[in-house]
C-alpha positions as CSV (number, residue, x, y, z in Angstrom):
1,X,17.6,-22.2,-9.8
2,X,16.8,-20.9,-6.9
3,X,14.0,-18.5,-6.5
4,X,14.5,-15.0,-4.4
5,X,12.3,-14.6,-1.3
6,X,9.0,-13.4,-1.7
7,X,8.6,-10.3,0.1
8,X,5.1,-9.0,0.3
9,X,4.6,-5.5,-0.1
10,X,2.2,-5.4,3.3
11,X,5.5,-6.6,5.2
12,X,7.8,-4.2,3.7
13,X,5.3,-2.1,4.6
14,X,5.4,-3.2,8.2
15,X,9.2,-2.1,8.3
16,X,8.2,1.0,6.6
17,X,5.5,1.3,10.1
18,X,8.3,1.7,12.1
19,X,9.2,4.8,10.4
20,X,5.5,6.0,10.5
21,X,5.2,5.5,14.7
22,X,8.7,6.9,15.3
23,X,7.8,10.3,13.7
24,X,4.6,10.6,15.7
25,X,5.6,10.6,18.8
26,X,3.5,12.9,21.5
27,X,-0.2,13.8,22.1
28,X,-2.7,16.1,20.2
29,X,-6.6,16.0,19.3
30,X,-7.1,15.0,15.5
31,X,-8.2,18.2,13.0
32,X,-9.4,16.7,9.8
33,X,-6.8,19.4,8.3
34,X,-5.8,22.9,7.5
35,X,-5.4,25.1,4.5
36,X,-7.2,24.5,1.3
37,X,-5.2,21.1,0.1
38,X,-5.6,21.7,-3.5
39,X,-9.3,21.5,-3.1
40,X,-11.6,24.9,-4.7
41,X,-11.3,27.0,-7.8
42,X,-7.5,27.3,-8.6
43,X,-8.2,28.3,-11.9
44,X,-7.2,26.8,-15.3
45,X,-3.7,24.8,-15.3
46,X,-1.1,25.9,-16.8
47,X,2.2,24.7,-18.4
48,X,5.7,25.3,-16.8
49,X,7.8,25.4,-13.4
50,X,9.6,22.8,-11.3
51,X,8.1,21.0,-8.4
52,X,10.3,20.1,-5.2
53,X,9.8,16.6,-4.2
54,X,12.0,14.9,-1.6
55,X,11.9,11.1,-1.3
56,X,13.3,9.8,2.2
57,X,15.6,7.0,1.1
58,X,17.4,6.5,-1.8
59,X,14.7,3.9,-4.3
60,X,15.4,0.2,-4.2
61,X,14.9,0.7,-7.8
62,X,12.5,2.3,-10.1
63,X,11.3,0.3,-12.9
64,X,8.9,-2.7,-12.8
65,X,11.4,-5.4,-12.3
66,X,11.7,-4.2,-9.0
67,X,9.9,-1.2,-7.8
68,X,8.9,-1.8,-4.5
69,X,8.9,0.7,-1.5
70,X,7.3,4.3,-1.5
71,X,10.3,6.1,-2.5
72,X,11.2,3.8,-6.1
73,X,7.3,3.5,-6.4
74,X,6.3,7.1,-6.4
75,X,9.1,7.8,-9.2
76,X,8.2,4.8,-11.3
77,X,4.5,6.0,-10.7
78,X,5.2,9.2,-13.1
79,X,7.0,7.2,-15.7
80,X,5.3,3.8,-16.1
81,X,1.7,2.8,-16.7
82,X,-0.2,-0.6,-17.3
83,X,-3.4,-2.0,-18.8
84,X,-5.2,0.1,-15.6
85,X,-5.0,2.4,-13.8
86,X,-5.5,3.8,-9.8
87,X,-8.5,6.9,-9.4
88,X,-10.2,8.4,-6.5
89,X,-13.5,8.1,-7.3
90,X,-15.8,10.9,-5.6
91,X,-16.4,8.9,-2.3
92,X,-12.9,8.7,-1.8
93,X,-12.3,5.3,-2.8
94,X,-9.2,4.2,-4.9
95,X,-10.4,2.1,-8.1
96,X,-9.4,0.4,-11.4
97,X,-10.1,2.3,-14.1
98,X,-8.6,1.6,-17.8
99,X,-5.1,3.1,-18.7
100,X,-3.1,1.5,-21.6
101,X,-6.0,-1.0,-22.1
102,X,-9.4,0.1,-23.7
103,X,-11.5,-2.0,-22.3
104,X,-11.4,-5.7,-20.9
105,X,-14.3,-8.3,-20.4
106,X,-14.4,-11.8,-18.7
107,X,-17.3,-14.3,-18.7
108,X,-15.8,-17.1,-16.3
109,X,-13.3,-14.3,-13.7
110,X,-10.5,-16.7,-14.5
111,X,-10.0,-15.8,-19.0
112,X,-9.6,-12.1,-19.5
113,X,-9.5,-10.3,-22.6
114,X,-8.1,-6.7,-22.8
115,X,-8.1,-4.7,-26.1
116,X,-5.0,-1.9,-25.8
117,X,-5.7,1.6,-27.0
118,X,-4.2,2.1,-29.9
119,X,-1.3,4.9,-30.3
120,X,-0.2,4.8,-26.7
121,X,4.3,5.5,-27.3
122,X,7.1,4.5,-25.3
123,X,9.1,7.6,-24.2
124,X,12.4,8.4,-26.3
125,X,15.2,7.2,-27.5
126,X,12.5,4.2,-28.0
127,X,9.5,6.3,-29.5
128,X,7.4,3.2,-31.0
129,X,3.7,2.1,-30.0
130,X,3.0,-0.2,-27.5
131,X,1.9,-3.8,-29.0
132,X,-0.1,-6.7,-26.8
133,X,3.2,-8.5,-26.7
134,X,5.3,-6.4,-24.7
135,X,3.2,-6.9,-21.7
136,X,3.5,-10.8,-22.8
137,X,7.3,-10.5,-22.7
138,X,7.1,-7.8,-19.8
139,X,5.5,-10.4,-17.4
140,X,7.4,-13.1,-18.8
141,X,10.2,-11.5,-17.6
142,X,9.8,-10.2,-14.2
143,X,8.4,-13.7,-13.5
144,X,11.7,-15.6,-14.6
145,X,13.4,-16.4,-11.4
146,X,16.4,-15.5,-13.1
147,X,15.9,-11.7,-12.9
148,X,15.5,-12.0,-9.3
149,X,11.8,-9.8,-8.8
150,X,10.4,-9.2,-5.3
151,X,7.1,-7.7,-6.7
152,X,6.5,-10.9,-9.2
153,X,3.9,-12.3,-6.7
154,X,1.5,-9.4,-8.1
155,X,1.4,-11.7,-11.1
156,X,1.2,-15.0,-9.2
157,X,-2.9,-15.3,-10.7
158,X,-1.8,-16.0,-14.1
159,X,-1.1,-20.0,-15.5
160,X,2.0,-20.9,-15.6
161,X,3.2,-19.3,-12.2
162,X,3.6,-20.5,-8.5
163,X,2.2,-19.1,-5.4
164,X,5.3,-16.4,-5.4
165,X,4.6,-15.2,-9.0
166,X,8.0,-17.2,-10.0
167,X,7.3,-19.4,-13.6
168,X,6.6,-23.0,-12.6
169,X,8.8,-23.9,-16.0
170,X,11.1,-21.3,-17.4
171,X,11.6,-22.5,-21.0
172,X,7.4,-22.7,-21.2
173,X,6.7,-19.0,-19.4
174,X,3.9,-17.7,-18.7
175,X,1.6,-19.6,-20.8
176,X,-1.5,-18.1,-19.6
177,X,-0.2,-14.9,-21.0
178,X,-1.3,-14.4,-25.3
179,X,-1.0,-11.5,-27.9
180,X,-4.2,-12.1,-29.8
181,X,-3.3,-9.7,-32.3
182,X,-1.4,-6.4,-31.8
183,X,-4.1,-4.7,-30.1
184,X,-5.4,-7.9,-27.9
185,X,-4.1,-9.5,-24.8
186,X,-5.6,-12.6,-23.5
187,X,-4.8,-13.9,-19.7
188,X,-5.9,-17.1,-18.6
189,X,-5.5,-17.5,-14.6
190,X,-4.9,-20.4,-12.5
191,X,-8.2,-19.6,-10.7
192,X,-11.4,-17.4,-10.9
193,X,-10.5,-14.0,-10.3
194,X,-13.0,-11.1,-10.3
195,X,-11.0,-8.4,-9.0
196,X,-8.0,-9.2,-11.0
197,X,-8.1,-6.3,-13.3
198,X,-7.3,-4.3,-9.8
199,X,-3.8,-5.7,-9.7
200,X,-2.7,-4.8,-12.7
201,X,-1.7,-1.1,-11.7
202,X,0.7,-2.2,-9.4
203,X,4.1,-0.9,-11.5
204,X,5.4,-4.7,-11.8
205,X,2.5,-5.3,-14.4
206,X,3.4,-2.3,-16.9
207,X,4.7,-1.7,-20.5
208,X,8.0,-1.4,-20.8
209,X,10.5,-2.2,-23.8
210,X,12.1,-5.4,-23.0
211,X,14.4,-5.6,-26.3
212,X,15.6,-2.4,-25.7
213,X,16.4,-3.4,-22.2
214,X,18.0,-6.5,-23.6
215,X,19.9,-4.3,-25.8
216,X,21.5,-1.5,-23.6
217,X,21.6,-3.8,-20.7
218,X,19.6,-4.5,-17.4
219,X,21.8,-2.3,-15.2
220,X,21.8,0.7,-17.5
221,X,17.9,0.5,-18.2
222,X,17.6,0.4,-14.0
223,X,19.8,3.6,-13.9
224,X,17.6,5.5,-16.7
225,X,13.9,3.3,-17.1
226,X,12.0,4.1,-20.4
227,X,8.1,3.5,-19.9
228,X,5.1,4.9,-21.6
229,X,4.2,8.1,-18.7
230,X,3.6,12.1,-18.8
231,X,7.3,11.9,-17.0
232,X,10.5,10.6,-18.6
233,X,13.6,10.0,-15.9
234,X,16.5,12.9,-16.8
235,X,19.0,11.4,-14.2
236,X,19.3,9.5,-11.1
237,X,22.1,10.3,-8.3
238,X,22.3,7.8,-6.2
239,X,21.7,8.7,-2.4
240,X,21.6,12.0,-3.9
241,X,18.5,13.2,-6.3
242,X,16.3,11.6,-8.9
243,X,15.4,14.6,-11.7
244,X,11.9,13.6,-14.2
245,X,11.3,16.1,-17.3
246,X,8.3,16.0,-19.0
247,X,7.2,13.4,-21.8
248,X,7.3,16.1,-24.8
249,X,5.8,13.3,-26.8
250,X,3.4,11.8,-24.3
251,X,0.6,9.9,-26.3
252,X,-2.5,10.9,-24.1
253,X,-4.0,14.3,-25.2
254,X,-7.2,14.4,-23.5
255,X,-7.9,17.1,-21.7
256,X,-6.8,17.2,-18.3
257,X,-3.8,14.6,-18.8
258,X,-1.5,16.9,-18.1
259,X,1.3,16.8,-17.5
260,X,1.7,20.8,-17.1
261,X,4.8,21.0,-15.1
262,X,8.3,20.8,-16.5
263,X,10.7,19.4,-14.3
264,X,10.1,17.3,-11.0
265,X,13.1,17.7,-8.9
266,X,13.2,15.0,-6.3
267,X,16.6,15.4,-3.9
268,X,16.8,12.6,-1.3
269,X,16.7,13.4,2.4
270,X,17.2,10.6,4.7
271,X,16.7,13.2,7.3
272,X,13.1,14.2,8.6
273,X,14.1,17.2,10.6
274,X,16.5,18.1,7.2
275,X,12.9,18.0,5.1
276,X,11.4,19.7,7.4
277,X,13.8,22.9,7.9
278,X,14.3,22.9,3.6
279,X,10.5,23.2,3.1
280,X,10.4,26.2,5.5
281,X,12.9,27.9,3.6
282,X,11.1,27.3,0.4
283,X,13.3,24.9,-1.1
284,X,10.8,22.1,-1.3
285,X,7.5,21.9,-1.9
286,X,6.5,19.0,0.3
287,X,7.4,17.4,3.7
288,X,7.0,15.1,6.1
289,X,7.5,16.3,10.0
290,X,10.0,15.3,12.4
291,X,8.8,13.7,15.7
292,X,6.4,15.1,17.7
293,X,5.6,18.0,15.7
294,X,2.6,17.3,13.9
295,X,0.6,19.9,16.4
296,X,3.1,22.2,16.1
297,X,2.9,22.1,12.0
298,X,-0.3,22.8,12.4
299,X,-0.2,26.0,14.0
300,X,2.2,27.1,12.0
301,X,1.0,31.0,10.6
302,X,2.1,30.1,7.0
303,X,-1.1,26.7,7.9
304,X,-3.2,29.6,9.4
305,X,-3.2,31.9,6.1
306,X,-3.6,29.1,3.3
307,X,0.0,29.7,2.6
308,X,0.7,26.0,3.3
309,X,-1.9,22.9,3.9
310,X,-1.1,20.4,6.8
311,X,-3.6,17.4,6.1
312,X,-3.8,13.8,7.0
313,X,-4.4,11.8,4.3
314,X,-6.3,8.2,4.4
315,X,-3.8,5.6,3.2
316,X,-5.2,2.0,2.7
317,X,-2.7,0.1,5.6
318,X,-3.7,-1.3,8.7
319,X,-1.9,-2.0,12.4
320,X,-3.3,-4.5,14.2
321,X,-2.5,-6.9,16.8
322,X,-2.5,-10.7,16.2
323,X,-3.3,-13.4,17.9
324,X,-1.3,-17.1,17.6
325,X,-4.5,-19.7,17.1
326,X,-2.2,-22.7,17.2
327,X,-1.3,-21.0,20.8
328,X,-3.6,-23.5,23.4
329,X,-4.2,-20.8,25.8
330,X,-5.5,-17.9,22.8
331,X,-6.2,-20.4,19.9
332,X,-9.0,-22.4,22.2
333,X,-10.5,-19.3,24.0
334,X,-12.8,-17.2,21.8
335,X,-14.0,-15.2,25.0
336,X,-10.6,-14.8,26.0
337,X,-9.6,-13.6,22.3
338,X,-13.0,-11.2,22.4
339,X,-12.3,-9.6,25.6
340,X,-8.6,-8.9,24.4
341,X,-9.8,-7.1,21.5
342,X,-12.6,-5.0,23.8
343,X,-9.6,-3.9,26.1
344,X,-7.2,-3.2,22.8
345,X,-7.3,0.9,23.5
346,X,-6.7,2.0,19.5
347,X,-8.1,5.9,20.8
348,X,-4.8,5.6,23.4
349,X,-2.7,4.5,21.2
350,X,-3.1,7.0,18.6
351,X,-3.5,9.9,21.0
352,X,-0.9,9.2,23.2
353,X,1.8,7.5,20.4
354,X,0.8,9.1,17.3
355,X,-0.4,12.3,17.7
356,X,-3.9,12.1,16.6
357,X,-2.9,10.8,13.1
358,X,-4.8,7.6,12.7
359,X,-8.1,6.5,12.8
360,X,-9.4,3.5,15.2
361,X,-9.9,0.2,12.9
362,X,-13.2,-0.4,13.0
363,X,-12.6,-4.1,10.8
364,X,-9.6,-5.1,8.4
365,X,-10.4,-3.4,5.1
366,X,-9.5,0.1,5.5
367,X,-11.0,3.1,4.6
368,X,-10.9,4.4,1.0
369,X,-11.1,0.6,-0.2
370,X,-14.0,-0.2,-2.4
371,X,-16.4,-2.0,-0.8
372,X,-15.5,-0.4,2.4
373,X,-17.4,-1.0,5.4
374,X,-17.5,0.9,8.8
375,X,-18.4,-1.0,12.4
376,X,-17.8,-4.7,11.0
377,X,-16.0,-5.2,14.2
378,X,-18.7,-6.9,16.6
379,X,-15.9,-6.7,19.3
380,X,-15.1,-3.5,19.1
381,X,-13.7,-1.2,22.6
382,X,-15.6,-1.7,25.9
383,X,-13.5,-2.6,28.1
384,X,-16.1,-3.0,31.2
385,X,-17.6,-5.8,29.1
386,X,-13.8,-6.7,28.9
387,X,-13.4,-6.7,32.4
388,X,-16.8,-8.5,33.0
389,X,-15.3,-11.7,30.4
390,X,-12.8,-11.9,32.1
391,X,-14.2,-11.8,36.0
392,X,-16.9,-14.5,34.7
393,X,-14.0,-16.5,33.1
394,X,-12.4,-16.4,37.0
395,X,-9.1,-14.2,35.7
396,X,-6.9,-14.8,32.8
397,X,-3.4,-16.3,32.5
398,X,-0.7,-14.4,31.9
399,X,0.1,-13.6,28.4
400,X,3.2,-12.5,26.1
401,X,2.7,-9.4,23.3
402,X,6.1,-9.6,20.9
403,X,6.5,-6.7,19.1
404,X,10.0,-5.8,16.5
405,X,13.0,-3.6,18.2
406,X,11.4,-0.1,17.5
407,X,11.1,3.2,19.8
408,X,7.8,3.8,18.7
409,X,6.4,-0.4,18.8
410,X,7.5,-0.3,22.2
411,X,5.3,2.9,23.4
412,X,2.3,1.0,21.3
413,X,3.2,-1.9,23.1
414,X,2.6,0.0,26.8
415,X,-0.4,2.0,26.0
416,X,-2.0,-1.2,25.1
417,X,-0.3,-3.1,28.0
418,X,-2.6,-0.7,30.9
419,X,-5.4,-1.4,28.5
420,X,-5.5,-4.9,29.2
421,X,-4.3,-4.5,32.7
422,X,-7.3,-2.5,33.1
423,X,-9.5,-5.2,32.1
424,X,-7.6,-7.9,34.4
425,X,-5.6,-9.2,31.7
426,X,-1.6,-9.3,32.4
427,X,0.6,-8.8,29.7
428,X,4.0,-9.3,29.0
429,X,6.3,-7.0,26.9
430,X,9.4,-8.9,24.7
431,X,10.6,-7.4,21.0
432,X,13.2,-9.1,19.0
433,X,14.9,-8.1,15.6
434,X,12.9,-7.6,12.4
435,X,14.2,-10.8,11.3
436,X,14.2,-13.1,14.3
437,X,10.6,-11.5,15.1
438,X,9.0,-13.3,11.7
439,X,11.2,-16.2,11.9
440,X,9.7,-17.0,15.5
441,X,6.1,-15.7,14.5
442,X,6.3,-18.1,11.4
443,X,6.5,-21.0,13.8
444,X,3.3,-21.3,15.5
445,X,3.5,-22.6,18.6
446,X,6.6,-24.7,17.9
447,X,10.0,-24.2,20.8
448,X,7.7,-21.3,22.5
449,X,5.3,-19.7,20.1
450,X,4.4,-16.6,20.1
451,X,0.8,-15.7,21.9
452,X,-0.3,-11.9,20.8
453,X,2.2,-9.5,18.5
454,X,2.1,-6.5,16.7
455,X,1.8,-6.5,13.0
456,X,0.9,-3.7,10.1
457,X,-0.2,-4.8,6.3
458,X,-0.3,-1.9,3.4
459,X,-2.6,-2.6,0.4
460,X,-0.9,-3.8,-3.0
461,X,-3.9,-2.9,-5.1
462,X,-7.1,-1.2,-4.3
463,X,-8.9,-4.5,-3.2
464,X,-11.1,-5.9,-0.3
465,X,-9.6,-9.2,-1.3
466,X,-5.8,-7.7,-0.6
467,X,-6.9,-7.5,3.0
468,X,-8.9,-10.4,3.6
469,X,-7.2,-13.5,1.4
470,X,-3.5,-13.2,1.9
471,X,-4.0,-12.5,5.7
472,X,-6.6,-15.0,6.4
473,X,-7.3,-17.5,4.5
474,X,-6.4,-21.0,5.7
475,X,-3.2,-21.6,3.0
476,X,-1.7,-18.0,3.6
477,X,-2.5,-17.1,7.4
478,X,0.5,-18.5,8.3
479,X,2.6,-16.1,6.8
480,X,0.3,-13.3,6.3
481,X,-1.1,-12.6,8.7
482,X,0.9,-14.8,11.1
483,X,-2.2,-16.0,12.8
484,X,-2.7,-19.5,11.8
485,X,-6.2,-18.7,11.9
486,X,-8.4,-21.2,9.7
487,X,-12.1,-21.7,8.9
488,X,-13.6,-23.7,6.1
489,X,-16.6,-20.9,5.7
490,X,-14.3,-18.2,5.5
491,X,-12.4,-20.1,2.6
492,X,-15.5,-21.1,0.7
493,X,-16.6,-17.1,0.6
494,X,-13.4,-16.0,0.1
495,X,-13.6,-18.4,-3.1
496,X,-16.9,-17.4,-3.6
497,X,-15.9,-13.7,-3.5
498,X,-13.5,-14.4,-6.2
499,X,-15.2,-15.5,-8.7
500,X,-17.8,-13.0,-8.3
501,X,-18.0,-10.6,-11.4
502,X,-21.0,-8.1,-10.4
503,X,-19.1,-5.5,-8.4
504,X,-21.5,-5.3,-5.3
505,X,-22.4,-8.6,-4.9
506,X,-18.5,-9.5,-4.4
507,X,-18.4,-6.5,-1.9
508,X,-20.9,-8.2,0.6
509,X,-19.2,-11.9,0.3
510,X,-16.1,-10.1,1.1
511,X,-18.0,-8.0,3.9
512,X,-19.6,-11.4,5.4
513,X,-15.9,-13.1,5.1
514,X,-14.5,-10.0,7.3
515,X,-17.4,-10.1,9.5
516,X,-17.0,-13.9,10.3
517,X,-12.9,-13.0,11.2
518,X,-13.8,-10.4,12.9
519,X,-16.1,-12.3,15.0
520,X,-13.7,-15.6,15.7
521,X,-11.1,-12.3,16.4
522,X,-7.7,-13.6,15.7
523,X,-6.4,-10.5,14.7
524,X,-7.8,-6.9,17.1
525,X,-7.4,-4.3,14.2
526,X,-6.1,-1.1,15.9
527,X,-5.5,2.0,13.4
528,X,-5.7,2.5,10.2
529,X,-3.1,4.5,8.9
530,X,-2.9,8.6,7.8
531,X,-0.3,10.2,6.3
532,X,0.4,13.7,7.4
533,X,2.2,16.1,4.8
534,X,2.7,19.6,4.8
535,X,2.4,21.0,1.3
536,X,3.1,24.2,-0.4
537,X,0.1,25.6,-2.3
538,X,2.5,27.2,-4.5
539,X,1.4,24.2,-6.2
540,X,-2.4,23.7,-7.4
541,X,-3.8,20.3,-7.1
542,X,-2.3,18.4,-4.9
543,X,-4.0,15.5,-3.7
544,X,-1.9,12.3,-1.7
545,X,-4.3,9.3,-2.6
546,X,-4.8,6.1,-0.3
547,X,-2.2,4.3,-2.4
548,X,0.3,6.9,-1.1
549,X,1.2,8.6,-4.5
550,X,0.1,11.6,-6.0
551,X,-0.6,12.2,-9.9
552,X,2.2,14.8,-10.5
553,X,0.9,14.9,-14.2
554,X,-2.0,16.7,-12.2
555,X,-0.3,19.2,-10.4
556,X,0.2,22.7,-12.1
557,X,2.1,26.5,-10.5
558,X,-0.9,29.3,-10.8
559,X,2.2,31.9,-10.8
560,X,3.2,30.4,-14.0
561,X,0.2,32.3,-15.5
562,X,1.5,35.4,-14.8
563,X,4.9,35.3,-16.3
């Protein structure tokens, strides 16, 4: 049978950047942000009230088969969990913490043992506790080819997969995958991973009742998903609205689980300027801005009195600009490679493009990433040592930057252009269709390779090695980061990394693996990415975390109190 494509949440993500660069389009200084943002005393939450959420596309889907851009993820993120969960921890890093498992303990990184909490309930009309093996047929079955998953290659770790997270034999499964007991779930990997644990919040790994699936059908469960969250879906309208009610039966009663609001009301606006306009009237209680008014939002009075909070958020994705090391001219020139990064104008680019959002990559791993470390970047913007490189080197040759058909790629494309004319380094401009642009990246320098392209990558999981392994290392450069880049010591602490279990330790082999790309440079990271929302503080609590979602469970109405 054949297997569906792998597609790589970083690249949908890089599809997604199109949309990012096209709506901040024009030229402001960067304010960290304005109004409180759900931060202070807002007193103690209370139940009731609808929150206004607009998605921007109609979901690909939104259940773990296939959940897989921000629109079907941020729906299935109120309705589904798994063994862990995502937190911002107090320095502003997203982490693992426990969810539907207790706890879980490895001696080896590579056999995992979780222990399930006991009492956690799948929503109605199902309304039965979640056993060990329903993650066991779970996986099983967004791994079988046969249901056609995108998102299986979160699972691609565990024995008795491929590379792509596709079953190696369908009639044996997973067989890495084992209900101990009904409270006990043992995984057995292909290889040591530490960090694996980390994955396993990603909505592809969670509970969900496969027989009842099996027994109202795959398109129906799609249409109306039953998981184990503090949201259950009432109804979704295609191209029209997805509406979540609260889980009147939802199994965690700790305090400050939530969830405190009644109804999440989510229309779908494909429209930015639409969004926009139907949050000023009060009809929503979140947007997005339409091009080049991110200043404007700003200084909007409602900003100015707390009414409202503009904010840019950290979100764990990167831009960066890549360089083809099976190319002769870039692949055999480190200086050449170095002084192209040193002239790569990131403050330019943000300014002049998008609006002050950003932040200049200072390495790969962004910021809000465990482990996180700023300056690894050795060569970093100077672009008189730049021009100095290149003088010494006697010019450069001419080069090509490919870039996908986009509005906003293209003004990246010639900010960075006069950067590197600056520095004496020509440049050549040339974009192609999404498609054709990977197909001819994925070539190398076969029937006129590329030489220096754009490309973006958005975290799966909050992980160091999500940045570093599937963009670098020697197997998966060539599709991952598109790079071809290869070195044996890079590989052998990537591996190291991996099998790591203390915490820190892992950290600084990952930090010495990004230093040591950063230094052969075959990739110039340029931004890291912010999202920039306008939010109603109608609506306490509101926080937008590096993974792009927000807790709605969380969220609470203060006016609510007084009725």
């Amino acid at each position: 049978m054949k297997k569906p494509t792998r597609r790589w949440r970083g690249l949908l993500a890089v599809a997604a950047v199109l949309i990012v660069a096209a709506l901040l389009l024009g030229a402001c200084g960067a304010k960290e942000s304005t109004g409180n943002g759900g931060t202070g005393d807002q007193g103690t939450p209370v139940a009731g009230g609808t929150y206004n959420y607009p998605l921007s596309a109609n979901p690909v889907s939104i259940e773990p088969v296939n959940a897989q851009e921000s629109e079907g993820m941020q729906v299935a993120h109120q309705v589904f969990q798994g063994l862990t969960k995502y937190v911002l921890n107090d320095k502003g890093e997203m982490e693992a913490v426990p969810d539907i498992a207790e706890k879980w303990e490895s001696t080896d990184s590579q056999t995992w043992t979780f222990h399930l909490k006991k009492g956690v309930m799948f929503q109605a009309p199902v309304s039965r506790e979640v056993k060990a093996q329903d993650f066991v047929d779970g996986w099983n079955y967004v791994t079988d080819p046969a249901n056609e998953s995108f998102v299986s290659y979160i699972l691609a770790p565990v024995e008795g997969s491929d590379d792509g997270g596709y079953q190696v034999d369908t009639k044996k499964g997973l067989t890495g995958v084992k209900a101990l007991d009904d409270y006990t779930l043992e995984v057995k990997l292909r290889y040591p991973f530490a960090e694996f644990p980390q994955t396993l919040g990603h909505t592809v790994a969670a509970a969900w009742p496969v027989d009842y699936a099996k027994e109202i059908g795959a398109k129906k469960f799609s249409q109306k998903p039953v998981g184990t969250g503090p949201y259950m879906v009432e109804s979704w309208k295609n191209n029209q609205s997805v509406t979540l009610v609260k889980n009147p039966d939802y199994w965690d009663t700790s305090e400050g689980a939530g969830p405190y609001i009644d109804t999440i009301n989510m229309p779908i606006i494909t429209s930015s300027q639409t969004e926009w306009l139907e949050f000023q009237k009060g009809t929503l209680d979140y947007t997005t801005v339409p091009p080049g008014q991110v200043a404007a939002a700003e200084n909007k009075p409602e900003v100015k009195s707390g009414q409202w909070t503009a904010k840019r958020w950290p979100t764990l994705a990167l831009y960066y600009v890549g360089m083809n090391m099976k190319d002769p001219t870039l692949g055999q020139n480190a200086e050449l490679r170095q002084a192209i990064s040193q002239s790569t104008d990131a403050q330019n680019v943000i300014n002049i493009v998008n609006e002050g959002v950003p932040l200049p990559a200072t390495g790969y791993v962004p910021l809000g990433m465990p482990g996180y470390a700023e300056g690894q970047n050795p060569w970093a913007y100077d672009p008189e040592a730049a021009k100095s490189t290149i003088d010494d080197m006697g010019g450069a040759p001419t080069l090509e930057y490919w870039y996908n058909t986009d509005e906003g790629h293209q003004k990246i494309a010639e900010v960075l252009q006069a950067g590197w004319q600056n520095a004496g380094i020509d440049v050549k401009l040339s974009n192609f269709e999404w498609g054709t642009f990977l197909d001819k990246l994925s070539k190398g320098n076969k029937g006129g390779g590329s030489q220096l392209f754009r490309m973006g990558w958005i975290a799966d999981y909050p992980s160091m090695d999500n940045f570093l392994y599937p963009l670098f290392q020697s197997d998966q450069a060539r599709t991952g980061s598109y790079t071809f880049y290869s070195n044996p010591e890079v590989d052998k602490l990537l591996q190291e990394a991996r099998s790591t279990m203390d915490a820190q330790q892992r950290y600084d082999l990952y930090l010495q693996a990004e230093k040591q790309i950063l230094t052969d440079m075959p990739a110039s990271p340029l931004y890291f990415y912010r999202d920039f929302r306008v939010t109603n503080n109608r609506v306490a609590n509101y926080v937008h975390n590096p993974m792009g979602f927000t807790d709605m469970w969380t969220l609470w109405i203060p006016e609510q109190a007084a009725e």
